[in-house]
C-alpha positions in Angstrom: -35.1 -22.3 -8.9 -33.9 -18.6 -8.4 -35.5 -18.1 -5.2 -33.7 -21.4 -3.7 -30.7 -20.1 -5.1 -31.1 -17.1 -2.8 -32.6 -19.1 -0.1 -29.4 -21.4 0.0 -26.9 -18.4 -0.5 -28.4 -16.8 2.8 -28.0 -20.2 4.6 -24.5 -20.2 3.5 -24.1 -16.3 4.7 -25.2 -17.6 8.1 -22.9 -20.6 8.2 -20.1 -18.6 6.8 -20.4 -15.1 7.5 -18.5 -12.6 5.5 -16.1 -10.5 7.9 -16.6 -6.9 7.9 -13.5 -5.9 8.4 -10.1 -7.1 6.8 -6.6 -7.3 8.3 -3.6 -6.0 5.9 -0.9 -7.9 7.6 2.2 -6.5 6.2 5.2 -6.4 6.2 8.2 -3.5 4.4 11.3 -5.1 3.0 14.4 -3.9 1.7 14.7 -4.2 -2.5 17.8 -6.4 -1.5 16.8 -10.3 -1.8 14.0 -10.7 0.4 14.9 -14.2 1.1 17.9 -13.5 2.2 17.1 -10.5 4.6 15.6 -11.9 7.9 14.6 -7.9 8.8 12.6 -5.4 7.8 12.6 -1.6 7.6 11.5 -0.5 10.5 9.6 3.0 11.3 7.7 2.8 7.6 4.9 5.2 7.6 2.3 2.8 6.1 -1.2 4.2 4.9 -4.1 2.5 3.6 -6.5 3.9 1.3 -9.9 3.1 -1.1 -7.9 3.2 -4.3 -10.7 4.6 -6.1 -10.8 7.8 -4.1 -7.5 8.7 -4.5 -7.1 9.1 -7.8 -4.6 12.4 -7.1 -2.4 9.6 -5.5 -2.3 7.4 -7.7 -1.5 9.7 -10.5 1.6 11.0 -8.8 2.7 7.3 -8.6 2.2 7.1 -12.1 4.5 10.2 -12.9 7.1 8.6 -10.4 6.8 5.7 -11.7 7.1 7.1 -15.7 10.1 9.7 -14.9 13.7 8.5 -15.7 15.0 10.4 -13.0 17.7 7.3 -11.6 20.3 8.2 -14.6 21.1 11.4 -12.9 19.4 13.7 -15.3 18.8 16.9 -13.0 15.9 18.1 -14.5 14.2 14.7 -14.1 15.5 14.6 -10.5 14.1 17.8 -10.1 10.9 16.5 -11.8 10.5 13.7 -8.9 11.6 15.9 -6.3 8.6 18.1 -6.8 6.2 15.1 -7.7 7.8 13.3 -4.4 6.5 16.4 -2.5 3.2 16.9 -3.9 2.9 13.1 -3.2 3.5 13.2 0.0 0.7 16.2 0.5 -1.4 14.2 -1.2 -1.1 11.4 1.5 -1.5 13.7 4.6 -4.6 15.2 3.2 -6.3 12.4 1.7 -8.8 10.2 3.9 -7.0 6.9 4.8 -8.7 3.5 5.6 -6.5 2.8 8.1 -2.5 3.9 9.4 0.2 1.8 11.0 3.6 2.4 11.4 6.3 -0.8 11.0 7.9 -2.1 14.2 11.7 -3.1 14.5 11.4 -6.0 12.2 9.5 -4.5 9.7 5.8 -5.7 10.4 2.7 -3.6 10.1 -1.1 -4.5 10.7 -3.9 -2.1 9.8 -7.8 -3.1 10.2 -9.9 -2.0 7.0 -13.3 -2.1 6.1 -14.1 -4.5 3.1 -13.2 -2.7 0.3 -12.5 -3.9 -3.2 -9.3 -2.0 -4.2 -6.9 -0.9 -1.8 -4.0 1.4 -2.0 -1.5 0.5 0.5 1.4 3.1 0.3 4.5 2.8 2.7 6.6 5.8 2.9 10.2 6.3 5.0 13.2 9.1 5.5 16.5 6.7 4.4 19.6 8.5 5.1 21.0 9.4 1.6 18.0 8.5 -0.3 16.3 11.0 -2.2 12.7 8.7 -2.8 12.3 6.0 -0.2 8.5 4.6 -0.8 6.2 1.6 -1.8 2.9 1.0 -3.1 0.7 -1.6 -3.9 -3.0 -2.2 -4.4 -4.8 -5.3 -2.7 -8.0 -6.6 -2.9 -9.7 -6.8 1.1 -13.0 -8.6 0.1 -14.1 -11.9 1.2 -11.4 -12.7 3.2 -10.3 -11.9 7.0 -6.6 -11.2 6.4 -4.4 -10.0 2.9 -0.7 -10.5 3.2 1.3 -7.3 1.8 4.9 -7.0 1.2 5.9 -3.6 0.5 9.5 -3.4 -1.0 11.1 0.1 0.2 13.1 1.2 -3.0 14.5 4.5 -3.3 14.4 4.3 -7.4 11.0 3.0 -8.9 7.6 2.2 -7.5 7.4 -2.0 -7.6 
């Protein structure tokens, strides 16, 4: 019985072959109502990483995330700034799956390699914004194309 099951699941493998690679067909959005805005944000830097080898980015997230910075506390907004900074070096020196930036209406595609957990981080400059960033983690297995809607916010990580 166990070796049909492995017979039949390479017979499905060959009539259904699993892609290698993985389109993240995205899109960056303002935090405003999405539904309302018919445009994105254009020119976000968008990266794409293995979320498991990053874990230096994803902790600065986390501290982003965690600091109550948007009350107007200056040490906290010092706090970010610095952890904004270190974030960002964190991105340029980190190994990315794949890099796109988004076009006038706000659309990005990047090809990636099946991978289970990926970090997709989007990151702008916005006239009088001290933080203008996204990030969000998709799955890219099994599939040929993963939908992702980063939300540029200047005040938390969504």
């Amino acid at each position: 019985m166990f070796l049909r099951g492995i017979a039949l699941f390479g017979l499905l493998s060959l009539i259904h072959p699993v892609p290698e690679k993985v389109l993240l067909d995205g899109s960056a959005q303002p935090c405003a109502d999405v539904k309302a805005t018919t445009s994105g944000v254009p020119g976000v830097h968008v990266y794409a990483f293995n979320a498991k080898k990053v874990p230096a980015i994803r902790k600065s997230l986390y501290v982003l995330d965690t600091l109550e910075w948007e009350n107007g506390d200056p040490d906290a907004m010092r706090a970010a700034s610095r952890e904004y900074d270190r974030l960002l070096l964190q991105v340029r020196k980190a190994r990315t799956l794949g890099y796109a930036t988004s076009n006038g209406n706000g659309d990005f595609e990047i090809t990636v390699t099946q991978t289970d957990s990926v970090l997709v981080f989007g990151e702008a400059k916005w006239p009088g914004e001290p933080f203008y960033y996204s990030a969000k983690v998709v799955g890219a297995t099994g599939q040929e194309e993963v939908r992702v809607v980063l939300l540029m916010c200047n005040q938390q990580l969504l």
